[in-house]
N, C-alpha and C positions, 0 to 999 in steps of 0.2 A: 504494500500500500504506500502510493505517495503521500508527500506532510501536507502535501493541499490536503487529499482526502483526507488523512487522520484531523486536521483539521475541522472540516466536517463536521466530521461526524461526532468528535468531542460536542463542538458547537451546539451542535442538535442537540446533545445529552443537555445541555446546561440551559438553552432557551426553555426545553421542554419544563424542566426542573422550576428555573427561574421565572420564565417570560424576558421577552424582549425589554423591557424598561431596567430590572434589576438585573439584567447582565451584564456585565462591564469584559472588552476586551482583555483587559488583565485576568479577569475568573481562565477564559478558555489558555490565552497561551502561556499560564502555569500550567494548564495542564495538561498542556502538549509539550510543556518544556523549553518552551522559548521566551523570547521578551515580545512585549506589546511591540515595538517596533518591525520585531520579524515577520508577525503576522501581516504588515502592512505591505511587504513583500508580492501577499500573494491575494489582499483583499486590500479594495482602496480606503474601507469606512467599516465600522460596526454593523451599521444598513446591506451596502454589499456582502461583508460576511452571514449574514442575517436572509435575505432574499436567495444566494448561491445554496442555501442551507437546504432550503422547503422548496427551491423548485429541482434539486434536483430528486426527491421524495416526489413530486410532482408528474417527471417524465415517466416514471415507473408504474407511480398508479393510474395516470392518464393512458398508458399502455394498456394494463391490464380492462382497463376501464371500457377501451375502443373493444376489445377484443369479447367481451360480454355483450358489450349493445350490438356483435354482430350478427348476435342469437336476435336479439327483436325482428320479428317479418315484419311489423307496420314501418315504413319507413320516414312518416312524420313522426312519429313518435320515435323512435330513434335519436332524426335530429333534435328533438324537444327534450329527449331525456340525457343527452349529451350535452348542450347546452346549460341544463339546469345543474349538471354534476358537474361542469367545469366550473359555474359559477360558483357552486358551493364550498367547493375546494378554497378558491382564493377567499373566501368568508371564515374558515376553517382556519386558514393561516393566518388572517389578520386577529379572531378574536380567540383560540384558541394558544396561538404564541404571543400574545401582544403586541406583535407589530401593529405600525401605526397605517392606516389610509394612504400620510404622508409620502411613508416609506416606500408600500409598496409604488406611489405611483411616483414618484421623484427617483426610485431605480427600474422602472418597466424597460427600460431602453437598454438600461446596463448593464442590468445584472445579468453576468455570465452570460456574455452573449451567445453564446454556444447553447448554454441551457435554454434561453428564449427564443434562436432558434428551432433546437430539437421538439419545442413545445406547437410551434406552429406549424412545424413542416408533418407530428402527427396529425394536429387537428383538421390540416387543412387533407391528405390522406382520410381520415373520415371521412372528410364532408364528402370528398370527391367521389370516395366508392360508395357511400349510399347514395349520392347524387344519381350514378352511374348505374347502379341497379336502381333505383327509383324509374329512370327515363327504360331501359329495358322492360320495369314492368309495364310501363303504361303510364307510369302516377307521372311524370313531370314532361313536358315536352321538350325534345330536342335544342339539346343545349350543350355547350363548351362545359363538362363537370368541374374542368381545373377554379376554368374563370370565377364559374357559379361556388363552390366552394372559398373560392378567397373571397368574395362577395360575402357569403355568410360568415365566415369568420371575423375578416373585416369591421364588419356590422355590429358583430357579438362585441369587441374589443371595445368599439368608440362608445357604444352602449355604458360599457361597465369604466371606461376613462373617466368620461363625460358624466356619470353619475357618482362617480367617487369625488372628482375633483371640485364638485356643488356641493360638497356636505360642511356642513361648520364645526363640525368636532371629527377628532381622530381616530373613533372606532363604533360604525355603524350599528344601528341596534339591527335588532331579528328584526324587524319590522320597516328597517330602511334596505333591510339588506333585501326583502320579500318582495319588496316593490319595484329594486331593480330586475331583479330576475323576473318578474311579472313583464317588465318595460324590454324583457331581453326577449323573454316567450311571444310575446304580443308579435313584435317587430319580426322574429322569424314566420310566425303563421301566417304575417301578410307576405312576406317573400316567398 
């Protein structure tokens, strides 16, 4: 295992333990054995260490996640219930680790680019093969799956940007959070 990884995965242990607020960079790299500074080596900020943490926990269960909803035959449902699981996720991370609204969406670009990568290039594989068997079965008309696919992704992202970065406190209730996913479900059913 690399020290990035060990890294990691310490990390994890300690958010989980602590939450994002009562963590301090010095907790994890004691105990990985380095100094606060080494870490900086391989994270730019607390936040980057923090977001590189839970999405890469993200790519795995987003994997497994595609691979279940390819059991659903209904194919709106499908993309309505993948949609709603992605969403839930990133609500999972923000209130279940203490990261902040702030966090997640002031590192969305940066964190581990590789990781936010790997995160779009499954979702948008989702969209595209149920797209692609959707138009086979009959349910969608003859369309570009790639295009239609980044379209719904696309859509899904500015959705949940756009309703994080209007909220005036740092950690959304169940009840703000319900309502995006309502304004995510809505907007895909019209698509």
């Amino acid at each position: 295992m690399g020290k990035k990884q060990e890294i990691i995965e310490s990390a994890y242990r300690i958010f989980q333990r602590h939450g994002y607020r009562r963590t301090n960079v010095e907790d994890i790299a004691k105990v990985v054995g380095m100094r606060k500074s080494g870490l900086y080596y391989y994270f730019e900020s607390k936040e980057d260490l923090f977001i590189q943490t839970f999405m890469g926990e993200w790519v795995e269960k987003l994997t497994a996640f595609c691979e279940r909803l390819y059991q659903e035959p209904d194919i709106r449902k499908r993309i309505m219930r993948f949609a709603k699981g992605n969403w839930r996720e990133v609500g999972n991370i923000v209130t279940k680790f203490g990261g902040s609204v702030e966090t997640i969406l002031e590192n969305r670009s940066s964190f581990g680019k590789e990781i936010h990568c790997q995160v779009n290039d499954i979702s948008t594989e989702f969209y595209r093969k149920t797209i692609e068997e959707g138009i086979t079965q009959g349910i969608f008309r003859e369309i570009n799956p790639l295009k239609a696919a980044k379209v719904l992704l696309g859509t899904t992202n500015s959705i949940e940007i756009a309703s994080l970065s209007m909220l005036t406190h740092e950690i959304p209730t169940d009840q703000e959070f319900k309502k995006i996913e309502n304004h995510i479900l809505l907007t895909l059913g019209i698509l």
